[in-house]
DRENDO-1510 file (C-alpha; in Angstrom, 1 decimal, always signed):
<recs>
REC; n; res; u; v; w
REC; 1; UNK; +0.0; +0.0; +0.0 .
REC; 2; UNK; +1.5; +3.5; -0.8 .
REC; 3; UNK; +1.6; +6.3; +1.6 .
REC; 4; UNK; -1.8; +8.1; +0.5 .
REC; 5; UNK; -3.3; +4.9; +0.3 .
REC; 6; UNK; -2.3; +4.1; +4.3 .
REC; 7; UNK; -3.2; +7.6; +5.2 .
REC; 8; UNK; -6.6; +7.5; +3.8 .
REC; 9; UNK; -7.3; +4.4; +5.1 .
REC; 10; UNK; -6.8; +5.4; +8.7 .
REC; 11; UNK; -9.3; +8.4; +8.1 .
REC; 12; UNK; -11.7; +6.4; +6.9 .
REC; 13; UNK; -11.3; +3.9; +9.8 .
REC; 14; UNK; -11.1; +6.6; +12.5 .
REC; 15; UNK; -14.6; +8.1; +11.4 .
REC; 16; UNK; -15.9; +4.7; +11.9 .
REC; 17; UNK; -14.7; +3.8; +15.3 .
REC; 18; UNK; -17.4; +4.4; +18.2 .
REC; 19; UNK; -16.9; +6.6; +20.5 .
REC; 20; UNK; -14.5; +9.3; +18.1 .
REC; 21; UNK; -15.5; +12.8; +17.6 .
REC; 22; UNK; -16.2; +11.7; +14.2 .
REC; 23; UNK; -20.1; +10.7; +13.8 .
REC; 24; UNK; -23.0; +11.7; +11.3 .
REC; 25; UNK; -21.9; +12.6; +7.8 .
REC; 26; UNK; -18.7; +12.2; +8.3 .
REC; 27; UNK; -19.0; +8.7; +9.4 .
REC; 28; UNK; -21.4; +8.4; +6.3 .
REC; 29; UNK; -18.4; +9.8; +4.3 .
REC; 30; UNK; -16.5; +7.5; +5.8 .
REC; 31; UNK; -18.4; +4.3; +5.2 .
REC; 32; UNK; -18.8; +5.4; +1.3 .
REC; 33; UNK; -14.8; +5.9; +1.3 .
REC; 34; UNK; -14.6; +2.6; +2.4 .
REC; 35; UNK; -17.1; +1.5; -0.5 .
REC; 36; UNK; -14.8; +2.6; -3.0 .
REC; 37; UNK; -12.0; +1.7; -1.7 .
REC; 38; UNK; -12.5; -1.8; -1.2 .
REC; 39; UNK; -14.1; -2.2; -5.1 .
REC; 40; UNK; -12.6; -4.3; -7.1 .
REC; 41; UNK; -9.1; -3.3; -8.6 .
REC; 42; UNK; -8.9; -0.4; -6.2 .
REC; 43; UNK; -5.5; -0.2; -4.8 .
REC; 44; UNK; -6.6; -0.3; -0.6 .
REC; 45; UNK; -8.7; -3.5; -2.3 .
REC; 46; UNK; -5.5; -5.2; -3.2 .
REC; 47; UNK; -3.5; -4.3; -0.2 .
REC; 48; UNK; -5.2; -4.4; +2.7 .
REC; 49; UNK; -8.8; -6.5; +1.8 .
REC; 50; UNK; -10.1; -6.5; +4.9 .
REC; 51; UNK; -12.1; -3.6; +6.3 .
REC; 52; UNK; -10.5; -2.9; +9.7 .
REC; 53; UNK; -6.9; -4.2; +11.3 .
REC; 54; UNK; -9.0; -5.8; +13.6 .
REC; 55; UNK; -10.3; -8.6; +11.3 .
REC; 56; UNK; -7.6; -8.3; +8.7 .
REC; 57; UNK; -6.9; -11.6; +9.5 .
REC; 58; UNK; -10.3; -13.1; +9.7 .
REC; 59; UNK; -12.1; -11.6; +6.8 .
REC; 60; UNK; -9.9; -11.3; +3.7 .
REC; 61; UNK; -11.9; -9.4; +0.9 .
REC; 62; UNK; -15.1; -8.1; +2.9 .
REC; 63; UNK; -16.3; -5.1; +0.9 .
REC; 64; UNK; -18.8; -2.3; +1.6 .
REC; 65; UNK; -21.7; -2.5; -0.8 .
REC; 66; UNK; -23.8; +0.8; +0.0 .
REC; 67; UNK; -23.9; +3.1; +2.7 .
REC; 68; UNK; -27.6; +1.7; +3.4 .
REC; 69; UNK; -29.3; +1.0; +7.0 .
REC; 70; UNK; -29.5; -2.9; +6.4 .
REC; 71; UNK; -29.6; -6.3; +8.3 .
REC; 72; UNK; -29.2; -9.8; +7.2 .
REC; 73; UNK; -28.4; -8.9; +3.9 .
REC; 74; UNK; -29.4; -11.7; +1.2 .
REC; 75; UNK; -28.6; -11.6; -2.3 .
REC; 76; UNK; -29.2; -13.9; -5.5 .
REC; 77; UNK; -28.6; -14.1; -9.3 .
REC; 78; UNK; -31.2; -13.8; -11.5 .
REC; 79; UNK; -31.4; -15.6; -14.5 .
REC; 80; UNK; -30.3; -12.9; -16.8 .
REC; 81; UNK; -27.1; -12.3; -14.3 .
REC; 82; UNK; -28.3; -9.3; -12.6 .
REC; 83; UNK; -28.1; -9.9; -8.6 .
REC; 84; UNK; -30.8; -8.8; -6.2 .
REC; 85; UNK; -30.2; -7.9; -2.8 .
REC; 86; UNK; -32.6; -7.2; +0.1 .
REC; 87; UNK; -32.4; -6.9; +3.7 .
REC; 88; UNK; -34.4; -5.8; +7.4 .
REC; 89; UNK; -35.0; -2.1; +6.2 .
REC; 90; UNK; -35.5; +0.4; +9.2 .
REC; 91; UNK; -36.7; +0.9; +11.2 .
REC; 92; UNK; -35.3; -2.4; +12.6 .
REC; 93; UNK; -37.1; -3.0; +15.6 .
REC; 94; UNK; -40.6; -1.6; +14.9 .
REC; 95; UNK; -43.4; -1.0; +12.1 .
REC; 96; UNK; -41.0; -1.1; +9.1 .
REC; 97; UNK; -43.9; -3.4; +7.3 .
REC; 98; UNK; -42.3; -4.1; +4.4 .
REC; 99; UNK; -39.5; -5.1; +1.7 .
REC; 100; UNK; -37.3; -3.5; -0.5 .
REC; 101; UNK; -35.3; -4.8; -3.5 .
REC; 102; UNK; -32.2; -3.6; -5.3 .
REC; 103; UNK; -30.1; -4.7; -7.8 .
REC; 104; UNK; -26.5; -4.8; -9.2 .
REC; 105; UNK; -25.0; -5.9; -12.9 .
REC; 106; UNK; -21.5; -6.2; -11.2 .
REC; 107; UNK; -22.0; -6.1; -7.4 .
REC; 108; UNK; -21.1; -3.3; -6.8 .
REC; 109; UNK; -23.1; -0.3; -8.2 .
REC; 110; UNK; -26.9; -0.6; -7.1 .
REC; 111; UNK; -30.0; +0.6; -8.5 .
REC; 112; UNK; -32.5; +0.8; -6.0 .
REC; 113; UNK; -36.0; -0.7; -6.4 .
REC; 114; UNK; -38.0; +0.6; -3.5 .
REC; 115; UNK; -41.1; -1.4; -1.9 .
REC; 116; UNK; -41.8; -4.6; -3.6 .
REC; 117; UNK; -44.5; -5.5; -1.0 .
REC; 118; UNK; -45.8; -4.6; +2.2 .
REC; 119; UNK; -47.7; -6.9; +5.0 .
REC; 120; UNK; -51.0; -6.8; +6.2 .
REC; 121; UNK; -53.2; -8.1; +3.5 .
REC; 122; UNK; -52.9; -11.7; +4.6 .
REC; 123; UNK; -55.1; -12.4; +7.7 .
REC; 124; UNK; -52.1; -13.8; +9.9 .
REC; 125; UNK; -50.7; -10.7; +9.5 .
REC; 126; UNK; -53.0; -8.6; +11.5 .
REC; 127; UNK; -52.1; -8.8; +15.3 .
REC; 128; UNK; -49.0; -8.0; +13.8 .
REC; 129; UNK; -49.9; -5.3; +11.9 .
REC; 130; UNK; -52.2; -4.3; +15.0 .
REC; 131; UNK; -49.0; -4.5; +17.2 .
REC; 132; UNK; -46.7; -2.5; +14.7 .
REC; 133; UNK; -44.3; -5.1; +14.3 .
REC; 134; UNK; -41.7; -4.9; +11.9 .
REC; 135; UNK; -41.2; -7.3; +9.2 .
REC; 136; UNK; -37.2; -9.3; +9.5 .
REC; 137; UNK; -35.1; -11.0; +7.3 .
REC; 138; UNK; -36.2; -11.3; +4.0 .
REC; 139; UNK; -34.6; -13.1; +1.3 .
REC; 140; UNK; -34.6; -13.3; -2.2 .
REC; 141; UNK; -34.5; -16.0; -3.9 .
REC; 142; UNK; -35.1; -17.6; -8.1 .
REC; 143; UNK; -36.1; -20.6; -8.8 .
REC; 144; UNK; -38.5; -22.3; -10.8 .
REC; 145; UNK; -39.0; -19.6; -12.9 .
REC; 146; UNK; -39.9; -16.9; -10.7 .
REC; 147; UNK; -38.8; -15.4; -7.6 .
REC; 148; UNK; -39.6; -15.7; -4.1 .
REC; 149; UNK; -39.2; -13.7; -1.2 .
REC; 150; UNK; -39.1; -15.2; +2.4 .
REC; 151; UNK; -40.4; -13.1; +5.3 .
REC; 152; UNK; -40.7; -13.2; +9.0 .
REC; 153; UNK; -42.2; -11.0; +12.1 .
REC; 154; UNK; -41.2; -10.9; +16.4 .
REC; 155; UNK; -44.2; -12.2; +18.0 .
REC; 156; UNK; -47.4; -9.8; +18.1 .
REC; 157; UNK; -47.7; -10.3; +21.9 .
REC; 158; UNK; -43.9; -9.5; +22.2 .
REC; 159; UNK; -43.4; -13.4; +23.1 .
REC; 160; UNK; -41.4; -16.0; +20.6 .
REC; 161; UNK; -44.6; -18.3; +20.8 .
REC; 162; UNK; -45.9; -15.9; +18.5 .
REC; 163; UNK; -43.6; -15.1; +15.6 .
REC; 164; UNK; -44.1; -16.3; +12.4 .
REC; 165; UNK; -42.7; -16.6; +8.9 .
REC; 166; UNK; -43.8; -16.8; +5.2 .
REC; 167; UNK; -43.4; -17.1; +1.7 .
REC; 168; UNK; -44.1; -14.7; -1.5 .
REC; 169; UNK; -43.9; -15.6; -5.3 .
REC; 170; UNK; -44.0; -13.4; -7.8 .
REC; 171; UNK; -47.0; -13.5; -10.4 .
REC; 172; UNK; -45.4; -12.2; -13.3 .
REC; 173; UNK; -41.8; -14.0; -12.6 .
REC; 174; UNK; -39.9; -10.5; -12.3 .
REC; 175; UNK; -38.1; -9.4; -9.6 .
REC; 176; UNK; -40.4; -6.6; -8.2 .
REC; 177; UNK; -43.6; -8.7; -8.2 .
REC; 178; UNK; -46.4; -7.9; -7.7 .
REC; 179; UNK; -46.0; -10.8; -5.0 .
REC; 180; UNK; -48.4; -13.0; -3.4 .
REC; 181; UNK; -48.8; -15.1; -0.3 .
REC; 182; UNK; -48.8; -18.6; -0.6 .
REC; 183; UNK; -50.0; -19.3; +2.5 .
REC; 184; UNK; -52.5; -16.5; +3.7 .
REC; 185; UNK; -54.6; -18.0; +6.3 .
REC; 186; UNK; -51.2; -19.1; +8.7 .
REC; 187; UNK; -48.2; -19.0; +9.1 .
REC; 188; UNK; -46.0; -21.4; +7.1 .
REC; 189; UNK; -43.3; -21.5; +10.1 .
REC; 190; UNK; -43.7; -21.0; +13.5 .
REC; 191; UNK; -40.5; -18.8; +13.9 .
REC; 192; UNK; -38.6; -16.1; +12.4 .
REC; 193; UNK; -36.0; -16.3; +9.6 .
REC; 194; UNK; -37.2; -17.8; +7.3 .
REC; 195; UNK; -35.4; -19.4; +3.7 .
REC; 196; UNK; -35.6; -21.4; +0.9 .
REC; 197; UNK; -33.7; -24.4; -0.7 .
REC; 198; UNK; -33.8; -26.1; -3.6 .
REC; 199; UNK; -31.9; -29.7; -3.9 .
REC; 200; UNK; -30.2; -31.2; -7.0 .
REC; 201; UNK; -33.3; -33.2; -7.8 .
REC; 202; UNK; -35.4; -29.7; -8.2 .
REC; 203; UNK; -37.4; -30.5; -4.7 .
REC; 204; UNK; -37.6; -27.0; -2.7 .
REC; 205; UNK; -37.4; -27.0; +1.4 .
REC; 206; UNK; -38.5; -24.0; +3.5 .
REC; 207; UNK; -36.2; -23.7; +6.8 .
REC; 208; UNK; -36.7; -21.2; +9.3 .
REC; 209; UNK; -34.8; -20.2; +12.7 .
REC; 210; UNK; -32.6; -22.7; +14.8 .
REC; 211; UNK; -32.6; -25.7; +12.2 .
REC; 212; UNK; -36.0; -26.4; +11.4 .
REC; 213; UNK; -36.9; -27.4; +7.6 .
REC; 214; UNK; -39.7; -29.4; +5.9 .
REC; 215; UNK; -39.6; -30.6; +2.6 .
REC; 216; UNK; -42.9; -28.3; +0.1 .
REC; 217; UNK; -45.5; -29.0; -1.8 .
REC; 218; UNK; -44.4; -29.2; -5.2 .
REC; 219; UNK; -46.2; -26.2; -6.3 .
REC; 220; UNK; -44.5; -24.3; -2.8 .
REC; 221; UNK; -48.1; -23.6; -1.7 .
REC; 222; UNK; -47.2; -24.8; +1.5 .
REC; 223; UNK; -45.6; -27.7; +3.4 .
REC; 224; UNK; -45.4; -31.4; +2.5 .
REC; 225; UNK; -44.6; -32.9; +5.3 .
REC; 226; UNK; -43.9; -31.9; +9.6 .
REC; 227; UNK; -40.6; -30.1; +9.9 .
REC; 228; UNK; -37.4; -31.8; +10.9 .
REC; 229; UNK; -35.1; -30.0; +13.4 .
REC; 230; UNK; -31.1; -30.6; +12.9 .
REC; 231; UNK; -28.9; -30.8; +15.5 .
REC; 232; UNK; -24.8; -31.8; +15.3 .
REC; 233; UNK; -23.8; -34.8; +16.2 .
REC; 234; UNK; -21.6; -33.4; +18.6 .
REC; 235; UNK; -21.7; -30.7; +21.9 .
REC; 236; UNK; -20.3; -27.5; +21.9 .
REC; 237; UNK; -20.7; -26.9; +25.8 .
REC; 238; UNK; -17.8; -24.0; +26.3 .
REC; 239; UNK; -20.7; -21.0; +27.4 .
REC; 240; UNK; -18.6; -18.4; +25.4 .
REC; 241; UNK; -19.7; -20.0; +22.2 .
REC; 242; UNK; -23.3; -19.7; +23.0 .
REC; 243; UNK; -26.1; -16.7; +23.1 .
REC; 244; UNK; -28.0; -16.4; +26.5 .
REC; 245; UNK; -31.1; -17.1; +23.9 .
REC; 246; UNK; -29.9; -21.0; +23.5 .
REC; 247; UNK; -30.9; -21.9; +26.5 .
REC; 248; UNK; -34.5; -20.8; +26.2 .
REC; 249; UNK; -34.8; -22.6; +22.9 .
REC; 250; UNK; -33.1; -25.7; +23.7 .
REC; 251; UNK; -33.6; -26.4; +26.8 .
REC; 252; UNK; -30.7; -26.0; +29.8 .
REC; 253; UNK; -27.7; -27.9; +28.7 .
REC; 254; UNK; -28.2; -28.6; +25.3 .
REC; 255; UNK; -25.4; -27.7; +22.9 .
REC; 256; UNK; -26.2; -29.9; +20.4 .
REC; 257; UNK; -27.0; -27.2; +17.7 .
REC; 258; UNK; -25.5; -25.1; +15.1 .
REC; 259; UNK; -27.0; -21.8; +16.4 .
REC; 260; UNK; -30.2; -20.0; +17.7 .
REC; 261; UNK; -31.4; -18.1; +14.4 .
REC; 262; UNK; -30.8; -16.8; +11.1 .
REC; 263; UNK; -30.9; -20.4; +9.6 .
REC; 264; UNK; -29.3; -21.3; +5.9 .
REC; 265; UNK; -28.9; -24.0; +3.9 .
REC; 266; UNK; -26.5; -24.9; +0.6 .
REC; 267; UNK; -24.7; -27.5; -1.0 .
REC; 268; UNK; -21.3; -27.7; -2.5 .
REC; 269; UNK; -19.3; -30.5; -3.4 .
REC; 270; UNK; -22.1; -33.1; -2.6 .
REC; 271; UNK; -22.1; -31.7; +1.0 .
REC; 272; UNK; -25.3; -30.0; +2.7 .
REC; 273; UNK; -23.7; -26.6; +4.6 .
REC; 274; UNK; -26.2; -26.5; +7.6 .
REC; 275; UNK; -25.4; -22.2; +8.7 .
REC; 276; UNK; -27.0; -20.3; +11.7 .
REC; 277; UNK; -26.2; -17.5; +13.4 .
REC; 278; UNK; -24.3; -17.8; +16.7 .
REC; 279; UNK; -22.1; -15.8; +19.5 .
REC; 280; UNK; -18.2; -16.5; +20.1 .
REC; 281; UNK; -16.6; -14.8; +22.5 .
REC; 282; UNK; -18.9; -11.7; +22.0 .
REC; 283; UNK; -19.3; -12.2; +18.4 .
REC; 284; UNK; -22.8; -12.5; +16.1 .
REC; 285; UNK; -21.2; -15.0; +13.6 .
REC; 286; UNK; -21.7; -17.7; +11.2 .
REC; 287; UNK; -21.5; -21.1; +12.4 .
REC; 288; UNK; -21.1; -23.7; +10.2 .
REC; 289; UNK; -21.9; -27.7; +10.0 .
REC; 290; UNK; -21.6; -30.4; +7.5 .
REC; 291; UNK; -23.7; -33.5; +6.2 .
REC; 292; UNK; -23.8; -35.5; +2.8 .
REC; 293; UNK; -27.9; -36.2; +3.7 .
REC; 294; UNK; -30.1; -33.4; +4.0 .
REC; 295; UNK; -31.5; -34.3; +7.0 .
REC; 296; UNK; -28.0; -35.2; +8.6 .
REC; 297; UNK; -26.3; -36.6; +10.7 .
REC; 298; UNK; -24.7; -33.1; +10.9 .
REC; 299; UNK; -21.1; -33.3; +11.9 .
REC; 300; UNK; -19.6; -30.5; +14.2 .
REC; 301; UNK; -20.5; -27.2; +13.7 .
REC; 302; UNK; -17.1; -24.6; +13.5 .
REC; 303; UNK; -17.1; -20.8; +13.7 .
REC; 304; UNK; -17.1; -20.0; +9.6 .
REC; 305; UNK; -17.3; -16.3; +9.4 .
REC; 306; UNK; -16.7; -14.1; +12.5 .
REC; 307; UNK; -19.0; -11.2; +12.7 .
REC; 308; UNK; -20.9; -12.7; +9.6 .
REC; 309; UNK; -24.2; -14.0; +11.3 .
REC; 310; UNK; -27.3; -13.8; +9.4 .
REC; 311; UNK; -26.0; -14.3; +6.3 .
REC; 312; UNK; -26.4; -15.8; +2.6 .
REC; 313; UNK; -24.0; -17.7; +0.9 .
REC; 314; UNK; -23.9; -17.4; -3.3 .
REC; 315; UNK; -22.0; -18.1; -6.4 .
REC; 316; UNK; -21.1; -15.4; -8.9 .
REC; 317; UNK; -21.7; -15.4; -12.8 .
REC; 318; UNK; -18.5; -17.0; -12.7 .
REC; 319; UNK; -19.0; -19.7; -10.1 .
REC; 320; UNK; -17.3; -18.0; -7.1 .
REC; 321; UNK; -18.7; -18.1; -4.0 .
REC; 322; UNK; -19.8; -15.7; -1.8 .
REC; 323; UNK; -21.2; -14.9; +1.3 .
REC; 324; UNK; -23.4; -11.7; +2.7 .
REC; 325; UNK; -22.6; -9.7; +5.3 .
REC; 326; UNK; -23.7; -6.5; +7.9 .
REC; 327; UNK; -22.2; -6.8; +11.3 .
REC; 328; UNK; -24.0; -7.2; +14.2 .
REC; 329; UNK; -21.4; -6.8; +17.2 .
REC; 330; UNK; -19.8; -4.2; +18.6 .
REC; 331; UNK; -15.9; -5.6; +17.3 .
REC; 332; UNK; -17.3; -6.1; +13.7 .
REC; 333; UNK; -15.5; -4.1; +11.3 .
REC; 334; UNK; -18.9; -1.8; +10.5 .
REC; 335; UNK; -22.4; -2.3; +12.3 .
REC; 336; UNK; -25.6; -2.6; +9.9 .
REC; 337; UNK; -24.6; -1.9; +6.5 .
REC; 338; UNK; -24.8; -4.5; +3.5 .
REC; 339; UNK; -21.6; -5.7; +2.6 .
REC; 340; UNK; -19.7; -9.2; +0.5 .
REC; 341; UNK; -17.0; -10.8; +1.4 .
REC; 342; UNK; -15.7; -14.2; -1.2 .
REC; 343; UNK; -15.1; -17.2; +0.3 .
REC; 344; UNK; -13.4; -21.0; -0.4 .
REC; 345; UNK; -13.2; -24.3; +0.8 .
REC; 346; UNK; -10.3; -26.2; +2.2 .
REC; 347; UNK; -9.8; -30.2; +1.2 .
REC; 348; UNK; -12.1; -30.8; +3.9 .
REC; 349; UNK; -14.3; -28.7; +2.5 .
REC; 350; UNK; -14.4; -26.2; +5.3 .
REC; 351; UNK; -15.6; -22.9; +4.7 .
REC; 352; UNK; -12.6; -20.2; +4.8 .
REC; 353; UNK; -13.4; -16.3; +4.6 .
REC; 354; UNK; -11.5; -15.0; +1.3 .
REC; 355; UNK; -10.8; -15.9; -2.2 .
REC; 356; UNK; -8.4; -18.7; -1.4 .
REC; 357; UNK; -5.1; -19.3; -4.1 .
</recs>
């Protein structure tokens, strides 16, 4: 890195430290700085790919996308290359009601699309809508010749018991709808965080949460069968690798799971990639574990991307993978912005933030 290149950097990164005297636009500045900076070919890019010294050495390539209020970023590729990203819009924690689309030729300049849909015409939806809950975690999704957008809300009577997810398709098989419910009367899962994957044999599974997944209907108008609920096939019981949440969701002194939310499923290499979101040692990551059948036996689950929880992982027009990004914790490089970062697998097949050699 040359000596303007270092200097800049260490602007940008001081306006996006908390606590500094730097806050507001200039951290805004700051955060699109970092946006170009980290494009690809840029020389900071090629030098010093991480976004903070802090993870240099634990996320290799992670990239600012858009200086956008997001969470749990998810992105696909259409079928005529163009990627589509969405995300929890804000407000975050209250009456947000809907999604919003945008898309990229090249990942990495963005066109927005604004609302694609908004809740409240199904009637599950209205003690939620009644409640002003917001709506979580969306994620975009193609297949079968359309696209599909998964959903979830925070219980109306501010208790888990009560959250719920769903499914959209589009009628017209473009990305910004107009989208309907496939399931109006209930809720498809009783959770948030809700997803969608499709096997090589073309059959589609809606997973939600902790590790819950039921195999659909083949026309995805709801599900075929009771939902299944993966665990590892071995404990994780050191306390600073689980959220105080764990306990409540399975049960005291269970560590038999991958993580307590923001479920996601792929396949590479013949393997099933089970992903949920989980803390270590203060940080909301990805946590990572491996089967060759669908429904498992999952092997142990590993820390894959630190600070990376809630995220998506997808393959470029190229075949390079990817995986999402928005930082979550107070040590991640940036806090609730969309961001990229590439990743590889080992021999093992282990999943390694970075492009790998």
């Amino acid at each position: 890195m040359n000596q303007f290149a270092f200097a800049r950097t260490r602007v940008v990164l001081t306006c996006l430290v908390p606590g500094t005297r730097f806050s507001g636009r200039l951290r805004a500045i700051g955060l699109i700085a970092l946006a170009m900076m980290t494009a690809p070919g840029s020389a900071v890019a090629q030098s010093a790919p991480a976004a903070s010294a802090q993870s240099a050495n634990t996320l290799p390539g992670l990239r600012l996308l858009m200086d956008t209020p997001l969470r749990d970023t998810s992105i696909c590729l259409g079928p005529d290359g163009t990627y589509y990203l969405t995300g929890t819009v804000e407000p975050f924690w209250a009456d947000n009601q809907g999604i919003k689309l945008w898309k990229s030729p090249d990942l990495t300049n963005w066109t927005a699309l604004g609302f694609v849909w908004k809740y409240g015409a199904s009637p599950w939806h209205q003690k939620y809508l009644e409640a002003k809950k917001p709506l979580w975690a969306p994620e975009v999704h193609y297949l079968k010749g359309t696209f599909w957008l998964t959903y979830s809300m925070p219980g109306w009577d501010g208790t888990a018991k009560t959250s719920g997810c769903g499914l959209l398709k589009s009628a017209t098989g473009k990305p910004e709808g107009p989208y309907e419910d496939v399931q109006p009367g209930e809720r498809l899962g009783d959770e948030i965080d809700a997803s969608l994957f499709q096997d090589d044999d073309g059959q589609v599974y809606f997973l939600w949460h902790s590790g819950k997944i039921a195999r659909m209907k083949p026309d995805l108008s709801g599900l075929a069968e009771p939902y299944h609920w993966l665990r590892t096939s071995t404990t994780d019981p050191d306390p600073k690798h689980h959220s105080s949440l764990c306990e409540k969701i399975f049960g005291p002194h269970s560590f038999d799971h991958v993580g307590y939310e923001g479920m996601y499923l792929f396949k590479a290499n013949g393997r099933y990639y089970l992903c949920c979101s989980e803390n270590f040692d203060g940080r909301y990551s990805c946590a990572i574990a491996t089967a060759t059948n669908i429904y498992g036996p999952y092997g142990p689950r590993y820390e894959a991307i630190p600070h990376g929880g809630h995220n998506v992982f997808f393959q470029d027009t190229r075949g390079a993978w990817w995986s999402t990004y928005f930082g979550s914790d107070d040590s991640a490089p940036w806090r609730e912005r969309p961001g990229i970062l590439p990743i590889h697998f080992d021999q093992n097949g282990v999943v390694h933030p970075g492009a790998g050699h």
